[in-house]
C-alpha positions as CSV (number, residue, x, y, z in Angstrom):
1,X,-89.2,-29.4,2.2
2,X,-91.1,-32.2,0.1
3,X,-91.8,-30.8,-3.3
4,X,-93.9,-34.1,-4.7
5,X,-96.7,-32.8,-6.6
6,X,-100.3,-31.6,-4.7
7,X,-98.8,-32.5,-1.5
8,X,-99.9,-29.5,1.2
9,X,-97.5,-28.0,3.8
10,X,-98.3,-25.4,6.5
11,X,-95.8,-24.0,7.9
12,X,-96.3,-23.5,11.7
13,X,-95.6,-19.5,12.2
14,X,-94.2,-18.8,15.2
15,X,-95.9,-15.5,16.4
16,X,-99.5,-13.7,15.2
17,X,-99.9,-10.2,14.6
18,X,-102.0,-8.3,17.6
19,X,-105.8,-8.2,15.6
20,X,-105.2,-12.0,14.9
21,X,-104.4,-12.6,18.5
22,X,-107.9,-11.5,19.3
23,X,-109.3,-12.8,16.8
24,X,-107.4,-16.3,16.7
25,X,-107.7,-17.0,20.4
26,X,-111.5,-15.4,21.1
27,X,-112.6,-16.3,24.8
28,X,-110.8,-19.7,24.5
29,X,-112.1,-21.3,27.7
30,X,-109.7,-24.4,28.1
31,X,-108.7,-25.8,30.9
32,X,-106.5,-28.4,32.8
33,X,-105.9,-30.6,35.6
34,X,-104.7,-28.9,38.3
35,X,-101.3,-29.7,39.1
36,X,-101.3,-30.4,42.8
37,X,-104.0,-27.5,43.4
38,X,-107.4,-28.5,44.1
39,X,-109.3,-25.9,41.6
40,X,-112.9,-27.0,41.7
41,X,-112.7,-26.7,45.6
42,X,-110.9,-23.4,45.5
43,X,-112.9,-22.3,42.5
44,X,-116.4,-23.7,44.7
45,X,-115.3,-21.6,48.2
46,X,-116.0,-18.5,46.8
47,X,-112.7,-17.7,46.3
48,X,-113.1,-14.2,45.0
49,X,-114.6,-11.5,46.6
50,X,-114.2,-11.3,50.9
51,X,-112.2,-12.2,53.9
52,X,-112.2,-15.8,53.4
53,X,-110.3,-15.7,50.0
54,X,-107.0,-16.1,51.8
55,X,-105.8,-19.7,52.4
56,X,-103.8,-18.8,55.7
57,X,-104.0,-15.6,58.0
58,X,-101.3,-13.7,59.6
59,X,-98.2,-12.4,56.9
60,X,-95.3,-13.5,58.8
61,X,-96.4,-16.9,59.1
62,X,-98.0,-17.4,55.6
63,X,-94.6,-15.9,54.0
64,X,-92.6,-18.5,56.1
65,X,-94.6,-21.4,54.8
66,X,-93.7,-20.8,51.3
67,X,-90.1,-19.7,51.7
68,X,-90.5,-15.5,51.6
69,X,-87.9,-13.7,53.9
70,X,-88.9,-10.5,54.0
71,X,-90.7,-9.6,56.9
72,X,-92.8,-6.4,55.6
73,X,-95.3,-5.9,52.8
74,X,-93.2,-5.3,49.6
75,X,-95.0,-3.5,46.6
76,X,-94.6,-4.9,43.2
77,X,-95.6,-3.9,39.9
78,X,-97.1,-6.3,37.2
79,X,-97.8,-5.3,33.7
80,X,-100.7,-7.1,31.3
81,X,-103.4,-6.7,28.4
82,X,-107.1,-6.4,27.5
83,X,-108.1,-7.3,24.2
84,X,-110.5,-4.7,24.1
85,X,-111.2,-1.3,26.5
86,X,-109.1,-1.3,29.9
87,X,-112.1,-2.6,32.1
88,X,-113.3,0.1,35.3
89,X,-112.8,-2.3,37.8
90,X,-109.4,-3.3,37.8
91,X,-108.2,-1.3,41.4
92,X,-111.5,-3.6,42.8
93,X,-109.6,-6.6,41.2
94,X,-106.3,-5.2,42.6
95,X,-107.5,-5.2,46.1
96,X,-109.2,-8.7,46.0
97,X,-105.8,-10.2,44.5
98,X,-104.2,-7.7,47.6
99,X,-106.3,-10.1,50.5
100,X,-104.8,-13.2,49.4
101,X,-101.3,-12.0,48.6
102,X,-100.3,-9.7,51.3
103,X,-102.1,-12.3,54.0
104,X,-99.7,-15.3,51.9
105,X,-96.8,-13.8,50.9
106,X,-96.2,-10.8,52.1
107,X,-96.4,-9.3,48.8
108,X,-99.0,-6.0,47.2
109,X,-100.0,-6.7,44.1
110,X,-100.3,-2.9,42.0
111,X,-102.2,-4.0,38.5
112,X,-101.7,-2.2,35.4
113,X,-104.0,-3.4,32.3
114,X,-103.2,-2.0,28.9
115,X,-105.0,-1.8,26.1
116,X,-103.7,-4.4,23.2
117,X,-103.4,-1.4,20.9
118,X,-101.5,0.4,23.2
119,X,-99.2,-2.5,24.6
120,X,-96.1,-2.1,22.5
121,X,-95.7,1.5,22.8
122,X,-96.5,1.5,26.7
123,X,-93.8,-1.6,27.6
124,X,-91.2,0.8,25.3
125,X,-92.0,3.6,27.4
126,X,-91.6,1.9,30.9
127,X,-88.8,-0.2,30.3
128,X,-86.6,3.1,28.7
129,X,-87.8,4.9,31.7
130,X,-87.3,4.7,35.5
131,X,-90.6,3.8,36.5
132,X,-90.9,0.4,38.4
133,X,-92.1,-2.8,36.8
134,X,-91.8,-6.2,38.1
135,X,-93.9,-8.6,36.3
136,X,-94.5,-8.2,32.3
137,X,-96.9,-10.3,30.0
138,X,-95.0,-10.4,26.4
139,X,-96.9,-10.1,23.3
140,X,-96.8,-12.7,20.5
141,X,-94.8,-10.6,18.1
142,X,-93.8,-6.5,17.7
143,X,-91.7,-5.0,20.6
144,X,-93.1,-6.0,23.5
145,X,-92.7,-10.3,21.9
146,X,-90.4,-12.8,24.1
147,X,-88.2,-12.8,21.2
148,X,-87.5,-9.5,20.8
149,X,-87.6,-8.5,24.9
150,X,-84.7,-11.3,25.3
151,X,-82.5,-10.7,22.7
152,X,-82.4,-6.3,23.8
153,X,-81.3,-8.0,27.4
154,X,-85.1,-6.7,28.6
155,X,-85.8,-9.6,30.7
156,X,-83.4,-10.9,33.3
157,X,-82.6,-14.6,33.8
158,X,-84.9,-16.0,36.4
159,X,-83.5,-19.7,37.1
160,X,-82.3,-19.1,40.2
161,X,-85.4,-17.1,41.4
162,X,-87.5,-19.7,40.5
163,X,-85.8,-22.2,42.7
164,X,-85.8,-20.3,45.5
165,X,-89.3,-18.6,45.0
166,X,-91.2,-20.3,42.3
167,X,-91.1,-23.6,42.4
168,X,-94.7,-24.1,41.6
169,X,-94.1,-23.0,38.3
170,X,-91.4,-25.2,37.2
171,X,-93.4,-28.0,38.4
172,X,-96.4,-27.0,36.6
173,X,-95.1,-26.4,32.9
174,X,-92.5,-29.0,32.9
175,X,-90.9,-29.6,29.8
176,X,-92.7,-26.4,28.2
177,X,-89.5,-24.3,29.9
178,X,-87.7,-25.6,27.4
179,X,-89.2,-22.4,24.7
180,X,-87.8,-19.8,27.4
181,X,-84.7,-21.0,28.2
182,X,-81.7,-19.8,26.3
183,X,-78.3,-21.0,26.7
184,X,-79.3,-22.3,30.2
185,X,-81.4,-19.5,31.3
186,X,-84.5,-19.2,31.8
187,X,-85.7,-15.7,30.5
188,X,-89.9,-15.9,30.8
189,X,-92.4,-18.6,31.8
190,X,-95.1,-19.5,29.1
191,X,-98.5,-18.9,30.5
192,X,-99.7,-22.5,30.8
193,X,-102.7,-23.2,28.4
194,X,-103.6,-25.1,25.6
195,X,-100.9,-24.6,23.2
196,X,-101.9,-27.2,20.9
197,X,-103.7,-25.6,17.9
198,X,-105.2,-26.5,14.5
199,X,-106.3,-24.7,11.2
200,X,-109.8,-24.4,11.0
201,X,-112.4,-23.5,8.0
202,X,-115.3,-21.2,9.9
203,X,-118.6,-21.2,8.0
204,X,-121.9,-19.5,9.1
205,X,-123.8,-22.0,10.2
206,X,-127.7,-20.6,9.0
207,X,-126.0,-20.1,5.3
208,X,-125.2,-23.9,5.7
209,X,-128.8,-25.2,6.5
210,X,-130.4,-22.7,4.0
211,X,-128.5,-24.2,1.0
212,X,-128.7,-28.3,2.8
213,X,-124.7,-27.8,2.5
214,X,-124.5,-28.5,6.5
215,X,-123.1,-32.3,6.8
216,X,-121.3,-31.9,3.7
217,X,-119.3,-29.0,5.3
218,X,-119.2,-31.0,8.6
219,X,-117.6,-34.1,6.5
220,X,-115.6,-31.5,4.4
221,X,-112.2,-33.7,3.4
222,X,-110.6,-31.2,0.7
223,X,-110.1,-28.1,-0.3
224,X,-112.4,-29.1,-3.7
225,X,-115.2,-29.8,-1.2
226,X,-114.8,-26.1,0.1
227,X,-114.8,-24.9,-3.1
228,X,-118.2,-26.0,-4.0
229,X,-119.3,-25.0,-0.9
230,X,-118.4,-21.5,-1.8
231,X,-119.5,-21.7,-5.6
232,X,-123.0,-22.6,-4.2
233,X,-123.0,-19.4,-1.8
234,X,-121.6,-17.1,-4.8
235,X,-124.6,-18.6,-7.1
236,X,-127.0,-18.7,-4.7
237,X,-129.9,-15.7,-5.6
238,X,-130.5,-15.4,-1.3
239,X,-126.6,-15.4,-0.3
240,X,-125.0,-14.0,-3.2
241,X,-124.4,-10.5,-1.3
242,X,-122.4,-12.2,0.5
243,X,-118.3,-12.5,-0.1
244,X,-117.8,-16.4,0.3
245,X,-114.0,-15.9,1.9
246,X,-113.5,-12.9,4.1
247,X,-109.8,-12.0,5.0
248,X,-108.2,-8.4,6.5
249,X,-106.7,-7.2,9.4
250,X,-103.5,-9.2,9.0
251,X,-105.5,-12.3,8.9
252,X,-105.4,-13.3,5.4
253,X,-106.5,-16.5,3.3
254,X,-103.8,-19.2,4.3
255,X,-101.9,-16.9,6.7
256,X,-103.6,-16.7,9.7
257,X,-101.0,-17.7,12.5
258,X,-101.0,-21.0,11.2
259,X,-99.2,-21.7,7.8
260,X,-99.1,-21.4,3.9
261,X,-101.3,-24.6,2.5
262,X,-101.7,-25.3,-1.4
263,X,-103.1,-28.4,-2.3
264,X,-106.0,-30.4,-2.0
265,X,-106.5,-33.1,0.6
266,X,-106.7,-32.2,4.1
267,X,-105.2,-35.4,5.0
268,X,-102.2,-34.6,3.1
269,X,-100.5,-31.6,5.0
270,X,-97.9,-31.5,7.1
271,X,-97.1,-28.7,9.5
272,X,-93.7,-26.4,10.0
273,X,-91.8,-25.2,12.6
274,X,-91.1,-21.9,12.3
275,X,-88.9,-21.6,14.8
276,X,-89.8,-18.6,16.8
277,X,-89.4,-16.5,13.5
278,X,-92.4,-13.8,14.4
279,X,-92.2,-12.6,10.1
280,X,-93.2,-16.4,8.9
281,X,-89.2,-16.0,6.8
282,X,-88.2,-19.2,7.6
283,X,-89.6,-22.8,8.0
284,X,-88.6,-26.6,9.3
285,X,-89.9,-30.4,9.4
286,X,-90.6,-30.6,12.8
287,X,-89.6,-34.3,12.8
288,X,-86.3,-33.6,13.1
289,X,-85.8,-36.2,9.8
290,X,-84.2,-32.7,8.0
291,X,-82.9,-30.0,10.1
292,X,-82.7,-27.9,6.9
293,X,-84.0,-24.5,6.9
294,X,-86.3,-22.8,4.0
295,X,-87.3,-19.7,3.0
296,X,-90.7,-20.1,3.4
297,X,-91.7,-16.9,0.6
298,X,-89.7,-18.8,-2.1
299,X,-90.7,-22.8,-1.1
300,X,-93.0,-24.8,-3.9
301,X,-95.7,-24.7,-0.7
302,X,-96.0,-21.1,-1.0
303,X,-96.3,-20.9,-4.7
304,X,-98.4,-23.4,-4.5
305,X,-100.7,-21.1,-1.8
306,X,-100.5,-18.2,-3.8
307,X,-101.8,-20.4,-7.3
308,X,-104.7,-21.6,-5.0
309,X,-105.7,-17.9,-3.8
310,X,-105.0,-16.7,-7.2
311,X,-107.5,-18.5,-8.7
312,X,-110.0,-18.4,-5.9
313,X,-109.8,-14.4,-6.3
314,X,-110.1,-14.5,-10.3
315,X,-113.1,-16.8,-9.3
316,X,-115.2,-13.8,-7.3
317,X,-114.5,-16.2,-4.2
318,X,-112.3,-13.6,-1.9
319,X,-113.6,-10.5,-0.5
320,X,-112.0,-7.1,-2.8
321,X,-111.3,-5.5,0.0
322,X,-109.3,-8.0,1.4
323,X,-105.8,-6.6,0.8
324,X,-107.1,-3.0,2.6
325,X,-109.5,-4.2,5.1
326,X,-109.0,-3.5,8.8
327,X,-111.6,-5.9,10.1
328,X,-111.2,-9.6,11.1
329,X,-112.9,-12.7,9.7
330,X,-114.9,-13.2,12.7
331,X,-115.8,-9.4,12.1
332,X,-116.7,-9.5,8.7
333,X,-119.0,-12.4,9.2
334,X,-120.8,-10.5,12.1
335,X,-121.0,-7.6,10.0
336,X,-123.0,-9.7,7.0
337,X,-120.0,-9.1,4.6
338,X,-118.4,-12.6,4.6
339,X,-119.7,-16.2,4.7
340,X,-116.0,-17.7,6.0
341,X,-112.6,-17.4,6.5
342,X,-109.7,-19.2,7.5
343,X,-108.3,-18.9,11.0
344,X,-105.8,-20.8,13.5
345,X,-107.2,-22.0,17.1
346,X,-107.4,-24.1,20.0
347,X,-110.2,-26.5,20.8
348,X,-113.5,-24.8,21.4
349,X,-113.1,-22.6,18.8
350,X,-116.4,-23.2,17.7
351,X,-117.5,-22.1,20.9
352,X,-115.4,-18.7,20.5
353,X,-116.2,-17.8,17.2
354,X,-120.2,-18.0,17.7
355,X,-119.5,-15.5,20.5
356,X,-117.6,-13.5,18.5
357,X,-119.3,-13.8,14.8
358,X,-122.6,-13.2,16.6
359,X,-124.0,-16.0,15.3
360,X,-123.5,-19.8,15.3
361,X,-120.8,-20.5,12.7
362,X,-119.6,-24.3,11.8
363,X,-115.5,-24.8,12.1
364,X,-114.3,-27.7,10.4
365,X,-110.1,-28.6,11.0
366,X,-107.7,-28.5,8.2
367,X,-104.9,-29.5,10.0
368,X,-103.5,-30.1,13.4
369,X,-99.7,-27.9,14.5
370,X,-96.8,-29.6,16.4
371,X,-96.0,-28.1,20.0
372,X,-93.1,-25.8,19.3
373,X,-91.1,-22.9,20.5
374,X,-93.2,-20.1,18.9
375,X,-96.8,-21.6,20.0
376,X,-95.3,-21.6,23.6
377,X,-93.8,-18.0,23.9
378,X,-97.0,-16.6,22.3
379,X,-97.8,-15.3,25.7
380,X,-95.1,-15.5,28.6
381,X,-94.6,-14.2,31.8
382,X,-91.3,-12.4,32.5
383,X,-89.3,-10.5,35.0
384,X,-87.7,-6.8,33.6
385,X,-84.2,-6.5,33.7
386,X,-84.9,-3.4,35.9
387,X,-87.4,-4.9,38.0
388,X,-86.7,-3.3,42.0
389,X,-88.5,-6.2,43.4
390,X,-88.0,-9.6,41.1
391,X,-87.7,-11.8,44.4
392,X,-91.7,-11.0,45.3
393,X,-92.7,-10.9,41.4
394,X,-91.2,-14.4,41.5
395,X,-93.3,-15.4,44.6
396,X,-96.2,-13.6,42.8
397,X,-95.8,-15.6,39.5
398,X,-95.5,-18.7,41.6
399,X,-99.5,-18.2,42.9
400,X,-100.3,-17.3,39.2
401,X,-99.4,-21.1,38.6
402,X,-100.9,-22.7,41.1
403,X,-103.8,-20.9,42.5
404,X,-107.3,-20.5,41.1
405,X,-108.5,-17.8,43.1
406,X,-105.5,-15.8,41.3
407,X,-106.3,-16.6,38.1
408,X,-110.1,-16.2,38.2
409,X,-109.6,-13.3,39.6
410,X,-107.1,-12.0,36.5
411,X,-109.5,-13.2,34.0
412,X,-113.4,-13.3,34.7
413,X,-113.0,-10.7,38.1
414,X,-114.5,-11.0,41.4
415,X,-116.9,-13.8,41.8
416,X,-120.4,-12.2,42.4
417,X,-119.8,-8.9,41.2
418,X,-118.4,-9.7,37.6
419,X,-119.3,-13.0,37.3
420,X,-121.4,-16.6,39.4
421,X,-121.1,-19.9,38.6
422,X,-123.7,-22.3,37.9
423,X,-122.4,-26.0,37.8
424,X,-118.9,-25.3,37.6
425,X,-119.3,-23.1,34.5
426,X,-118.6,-19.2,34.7
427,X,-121.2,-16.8,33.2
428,X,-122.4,-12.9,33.7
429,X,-124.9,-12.0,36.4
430,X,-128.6,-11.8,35.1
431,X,-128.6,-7.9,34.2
432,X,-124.9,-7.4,34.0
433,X,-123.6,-8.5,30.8
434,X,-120.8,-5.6,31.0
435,X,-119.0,-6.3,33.9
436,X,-116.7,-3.3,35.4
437,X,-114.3,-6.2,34.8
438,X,-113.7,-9.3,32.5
439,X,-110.4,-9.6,30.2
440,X,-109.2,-13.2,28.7
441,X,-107.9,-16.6,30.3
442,X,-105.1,-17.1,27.6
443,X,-102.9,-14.5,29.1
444,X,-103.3,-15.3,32.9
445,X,-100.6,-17.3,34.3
446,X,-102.4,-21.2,33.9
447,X,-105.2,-20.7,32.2
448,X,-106.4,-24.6,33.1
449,X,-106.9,-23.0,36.5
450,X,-109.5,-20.7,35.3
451,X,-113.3,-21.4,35.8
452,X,-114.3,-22.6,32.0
453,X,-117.3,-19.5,30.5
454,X,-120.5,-20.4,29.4
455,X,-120.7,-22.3,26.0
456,X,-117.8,-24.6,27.3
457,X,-118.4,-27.9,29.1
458,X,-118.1,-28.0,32.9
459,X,-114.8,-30.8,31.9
460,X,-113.7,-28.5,29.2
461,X,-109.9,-28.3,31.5
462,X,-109.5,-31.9,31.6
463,X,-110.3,-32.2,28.0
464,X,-108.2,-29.9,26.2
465,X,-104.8,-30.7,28.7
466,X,-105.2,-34.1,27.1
467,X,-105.3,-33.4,23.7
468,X,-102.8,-30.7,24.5
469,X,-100.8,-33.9,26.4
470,X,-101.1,-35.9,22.8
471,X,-100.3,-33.3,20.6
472,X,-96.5,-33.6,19.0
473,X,-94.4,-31.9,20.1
474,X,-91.3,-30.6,17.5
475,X,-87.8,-31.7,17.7
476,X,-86.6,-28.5,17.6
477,X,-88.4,-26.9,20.6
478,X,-86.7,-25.0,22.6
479,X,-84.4,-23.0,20.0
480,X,-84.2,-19.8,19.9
481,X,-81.9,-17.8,17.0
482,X,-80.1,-14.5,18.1
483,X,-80.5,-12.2,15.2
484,X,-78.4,-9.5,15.8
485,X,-76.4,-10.2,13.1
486,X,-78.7,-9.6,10.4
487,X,-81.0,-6.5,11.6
488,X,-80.2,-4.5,8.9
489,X,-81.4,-7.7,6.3
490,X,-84.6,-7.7,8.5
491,X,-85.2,-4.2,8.9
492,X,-85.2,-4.9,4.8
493,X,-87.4,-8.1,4.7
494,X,-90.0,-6.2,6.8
495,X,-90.8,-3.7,4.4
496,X,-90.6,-6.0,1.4
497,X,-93.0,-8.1,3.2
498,X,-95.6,-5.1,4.1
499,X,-95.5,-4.4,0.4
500,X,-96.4,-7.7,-1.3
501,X,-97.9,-10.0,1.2
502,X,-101.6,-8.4,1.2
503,X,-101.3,-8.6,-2.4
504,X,-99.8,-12.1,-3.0
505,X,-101.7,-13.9,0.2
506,X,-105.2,-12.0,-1.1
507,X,-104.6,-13.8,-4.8
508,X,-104.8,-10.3,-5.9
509,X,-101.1,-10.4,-7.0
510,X,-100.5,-10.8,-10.9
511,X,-97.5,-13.4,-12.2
512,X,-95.4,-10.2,-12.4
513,X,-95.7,-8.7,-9.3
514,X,-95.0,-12.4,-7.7
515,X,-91.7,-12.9,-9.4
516,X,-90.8,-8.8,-8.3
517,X,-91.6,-10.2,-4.3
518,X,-89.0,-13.3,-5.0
519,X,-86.7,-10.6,-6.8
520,X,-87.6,-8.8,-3.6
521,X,-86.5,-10.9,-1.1
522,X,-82.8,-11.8,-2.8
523,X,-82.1,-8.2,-3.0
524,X,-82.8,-7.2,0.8
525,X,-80.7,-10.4,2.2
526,X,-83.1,-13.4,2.8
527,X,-80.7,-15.8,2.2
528,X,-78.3,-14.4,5.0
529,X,-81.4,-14.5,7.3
530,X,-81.9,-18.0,6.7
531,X,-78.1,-19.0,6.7
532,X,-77.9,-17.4,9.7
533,X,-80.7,-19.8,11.4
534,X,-79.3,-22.4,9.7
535,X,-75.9,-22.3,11.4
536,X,-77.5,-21.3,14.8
537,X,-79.6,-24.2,14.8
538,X,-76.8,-26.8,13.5
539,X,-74.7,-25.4,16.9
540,X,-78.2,-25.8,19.2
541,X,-78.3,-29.2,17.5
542,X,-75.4,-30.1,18.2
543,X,-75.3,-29.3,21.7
544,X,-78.4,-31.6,22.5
């Protein structure tokens, strides 16, 4: 990596822990065109919720037209996540998606919704048993991740399925299959949304106004601008109580699912690939100028990160409970205890982050990421090993693609009961903000299918699938590294990093306990983790 001077780097990492999933991705209402599926009309018909919902009558007849040769209803199993609380009325939700897909293709539909907390532990337990499961949404790191499902031979290779079954799908992510495919098989689908994202600065809004610091922020250009944003909140006699950079929860200062920075000028950075590496170990110009791989922990960006924190904590700037706390930024805001923090998102993250700081906050971007490997398996669709049934999970996932009455339903419920929609825009029913159902559109199978929430514009699809159309996309998508070889240095490099990264990425690290993480990291093997990347990218390279 470029080492002149102030110059700022964030490296792009490749997977977020669970909390900053939540946090990170809020109720990110983006949408899309709709890839040869008419979704206003579908999403207009009442889609949800009665007879009407499916497109054709009669099984037989509906299974022929989209290839399905099995003549009887076959049961499937699917597998996903809620953010928050299982909601009460996913069997209702179950039966709705059961009208369309036994009347279309043949096919039952039996839902189970985990709770996030839960997720890892549940997948572990139902893949090492005999219980059936079909369809499986992968996590963005942990057990239960893409990366790790593949390379323990969890999740079968679906190419030929999705010839026969799912053509749909192929059509609608195009070139994005490249992130699942591995040594010509295709292993998951990524769920289809906006996988463009950018660093963002999120600043409460009324604090702003109060101190006349609102266009400044707006116009913010560096990182010395923030700072005297944050000096005024510390000096301030009315918002002193407040901590002017809130971090915990795994979402620390620079850290966030989105890179290391130190520098100064916004204008200046330059984003990393990570390559699918779910620890942030191991970084790349995404270019492709210089395939050369860098530990990320020992790199002049990340010292120059931790010298920026370091100071900004020795100021009074971070919050001292930052290296403990459990709560998110967006939590601590909402709870009165911060003023900002630094988070990675999509478009519309303003939006999100009101809803979920309580109170309208001001996000100003930092930096924009390239398209890569690990921003595309974040969430992804994939058929177990084990599955009894992966023909009809395949037929399944191919409606998840391409139908809006599916992925409504998966996200906001049954129009009506959960939900209505006023001018194209999705909101709660008058008297029923707690729906019996309502989980996230990020992790349905094409989120640009899904009715855009309240806050959002009515042409919130159409915008962010073109910026997500003009965002870069890295050379080096599409790799994937087998690490096998080295889980013993990992198994290592994971608890060195539990150790020092809350205190290093906090600026609550001293000089001496810096140099001890670098010492750290030689001892456990990072330098056979990196060399082992290196030389399976050189090979993936090579067979371009």
């Amino acid at each position: 990596m470029n080492k002149k001077g102030r110059k700022w780097i964030a490296m792009a990492l490749a997977g977020t822990m669970a909390l900053t999933v939540a946090a990170g991705c809020g109720r990110s209402e983006s949408a899309a065109t709709n890839n040869g599926v008419d979704t206003q009309a579908q999403a207009s018909e009442g889609t949800q919720g009665g007879e009407d919902t499916a497109a054709t009558e009669g099984g037989d007849s509906a299974a022929s037209e989209v290839g399905v040769p099995w003549d009887d209803i076959v049961d499937i199993n699917i597998l996903y996540v809620s953010m928050g609380p299982v909601p009460a009325g996913v069997d209702a939700v179950e039966a709705e998606i059961n009208k369309i897909t036994e009347s279309e293709i043949n096919t039952h539909v039996n839902v189970e919704v985990i709770e996030i907390g839960s997720y890892d532990q549940q997948v572990n337990l139902k893949l090492s048993s005999s219980e059936q499961l079909d369809l499986i949404l992968t996590m963005p790191g942990g057990p239960a991740s893409f990366t790790t499902m593949r390379s323990q031979g969890q999740l079968q290779d679906i190419s030929d399925l999705l010839e026969e079954y799912g053509q749909g799908v192929l059509d609608t992510v195009g070139d994005l299959m490249a992130a699942t495919t591995v040594d010509g098989g295709i292993y998951a689908v990524p769920v289809y949304r906006d996988v463009s994202s950018s660093e963002y600065i999120v600043m409460r809004t009324d604090v702003l106004e109060d101190l006349g610091l609102l266009e400044k922020a707006q116009n913010m250009t560096s990182m010395t601008e923030y700072e005297e944003i944050l000096e005024a909140v510390a000096s301030s006699e009315k918002w002193s109580n407040l901590a002017p950079i809130g971090a915990g929860a795994g979402i620390l200062i620079f850290t966030t699912g989105g890179g290391c920075i130190g520098g100064d000028k916004f204008a200046d950075m330059t984003a990393f690939d990570m390559l699918g590496d779910t620890m942030n170990l191991v970084g790349v110009n995404p270019d492709g100028s210089d395939p050369t791989v860098e530990l990320t922990y020992s790199s002049d960006e990340y010292r120059a990160m931790y010298e920026q924190v370091k100071d900004w904590y020795d100021r009074g700037f971070v919050y001292k409970d930052a290296q403990t706390e459990s709560a998110t930024g967006s939590e601590l805001i909402k709870s009165n205890v911060a003023f900002s923090f630094i988070m990675d998102g999509e478009y519309g993250v303003e939006d999100a982050q009101t809803q979920l700081c309580g109170m309208p906050v001001t996000c100003v971007p930092i930096l924009s990421y390239p398209i890569s490997t690990g921003s595309c398996t974040k969430f992804t669709w994939g058929v177990p090993s084990a599955a009894k049934e992966p023909e009809a999970a395949i037929a399944f996932l191919n409606m998840m693609y391409t139908d809006a009455r599916i992925n409504n339903l998966m996200a906001w419920g049954i129009e009506g009961v959960d939900y209505e929609v006023t001018d194209g825009i999705a909101h709660y029913i008058e008297g029923n903000e707690n729906p019996a159902y309502h989980l996230a559109d990020y992790t349905v199978g094409n989120q640009f299918l899904v009715l855009p929430w309240e806050g959002a514009e009515a042409d919130r699809r159409e915008i962010t699938k073109e910026l997500m159309d003009s965002t870069p996309v890295s050379a080096y998508l599409g790799f994937s590294a087998d690490l096998s070889a080295v889980t013993t240095e990992l198994s290592g490099i994971n608890n060195v990093l539990a150790e020092f990264r809350p205190q290093v990425e906090t600026g609550m690290a001293s000089e001496e306990v810096y140099q001890d993480f670098q010492e750290r990291l030689a001892a456990v093997g990072a330098d056979k983790i990196v060399a082992e990347y290196q030389n399976q990218l050189n090979d993936w390279l090579a067979q371009q």
